[in-house]
N, C-alpha and C positions, 0 to 999 in steps of 0.2 A: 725343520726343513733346513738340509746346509744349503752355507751362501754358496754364489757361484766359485767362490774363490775355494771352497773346500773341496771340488771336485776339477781333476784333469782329467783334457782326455786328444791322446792322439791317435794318426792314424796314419798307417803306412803298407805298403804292397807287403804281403807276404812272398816270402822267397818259394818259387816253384818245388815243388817233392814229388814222391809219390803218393802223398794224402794231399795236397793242395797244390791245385793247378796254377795258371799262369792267369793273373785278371782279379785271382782272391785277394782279401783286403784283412788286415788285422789292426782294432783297434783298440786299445789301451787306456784302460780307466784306473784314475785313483782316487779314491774318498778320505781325505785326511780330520774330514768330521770327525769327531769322537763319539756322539750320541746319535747323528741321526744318518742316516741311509738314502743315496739320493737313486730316484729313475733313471734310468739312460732310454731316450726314445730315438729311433732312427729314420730316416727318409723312406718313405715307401719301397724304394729299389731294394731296401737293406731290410726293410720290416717284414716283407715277404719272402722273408729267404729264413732257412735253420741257419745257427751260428753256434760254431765249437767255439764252449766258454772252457776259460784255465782260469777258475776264483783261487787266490791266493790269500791264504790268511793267515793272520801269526797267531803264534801258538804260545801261550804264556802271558806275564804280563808286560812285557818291555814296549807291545803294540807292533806299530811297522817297522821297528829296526829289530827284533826279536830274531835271534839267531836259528829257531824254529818256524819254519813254514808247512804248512797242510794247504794241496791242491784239494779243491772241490770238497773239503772236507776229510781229507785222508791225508796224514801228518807224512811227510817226505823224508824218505832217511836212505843215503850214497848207497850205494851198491856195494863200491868199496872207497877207499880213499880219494877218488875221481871221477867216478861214474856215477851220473844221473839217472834215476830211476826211469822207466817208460812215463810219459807223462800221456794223460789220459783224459780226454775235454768232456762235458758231460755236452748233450746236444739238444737242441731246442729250438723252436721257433723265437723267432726278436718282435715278432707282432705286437704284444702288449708291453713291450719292454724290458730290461733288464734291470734287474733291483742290483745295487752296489752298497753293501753295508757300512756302517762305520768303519774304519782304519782297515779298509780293505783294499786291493787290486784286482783287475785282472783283464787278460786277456781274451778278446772276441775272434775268433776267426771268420769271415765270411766267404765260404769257398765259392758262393755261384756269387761274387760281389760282379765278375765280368769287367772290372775298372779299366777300362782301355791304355789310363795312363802303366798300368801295372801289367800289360800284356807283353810288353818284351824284357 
């Protein structure tokens, strides 16, 4: 089980688009565990809602500074010298929580989050 200090996790409005509206919320977890994988559980407002995950994970042995990253399990490589690939969230329900594995990140999106502070 990691300690509490082995997992971050913030959280912040996401910028309006046209895949996420004005009110969505995206929060950011990091597990710098090395062996063990912690839960992420969320408040009922958030547990009942789908949430576009971006799991980020290194690819290689260097861990989380590893020059190599794969989203959701698909290794990430430029378009060209500058250009980032489509990035692509796998989606889900947050009900029973989200598993964060050893020396991983990643990215929640909660598009029906409705967070009032995040509405303008």
């Amino acid at each position: 089980m990691p300690k509490h200090t082995d997992v971050r996790v913030y959280a912040h409005c996401t910028k309006p688009s046209s895949k996420y509206p004005a009110g969505a919320v995206t929060v950011f977890a990091l597990n710098v565990n090395t062996q063990h994988r912690a839960i992420l559980k969320f408040p009922d407002k958030l547990a009942n809602q789908v949430v576009d995950i971006y799991h980020l994970t290194p690819v290689g042995p260097d861990g989380l500074v590893s020059d190599v990253v794969a989203l959701n399990n698909k290794t990430l490589e430029l378009v060209d010298d500058w250009t980032l690939p489509d990035l692509h969230p796998v989606t889900r329900s947050a009900q029973d929580g989200i598993a964060l594995p050893p020396t991983t990140y990643m990215f929640m999106v909660f598009p029906h989050a409705e967070a009032k502070e995040c509405m303008t």
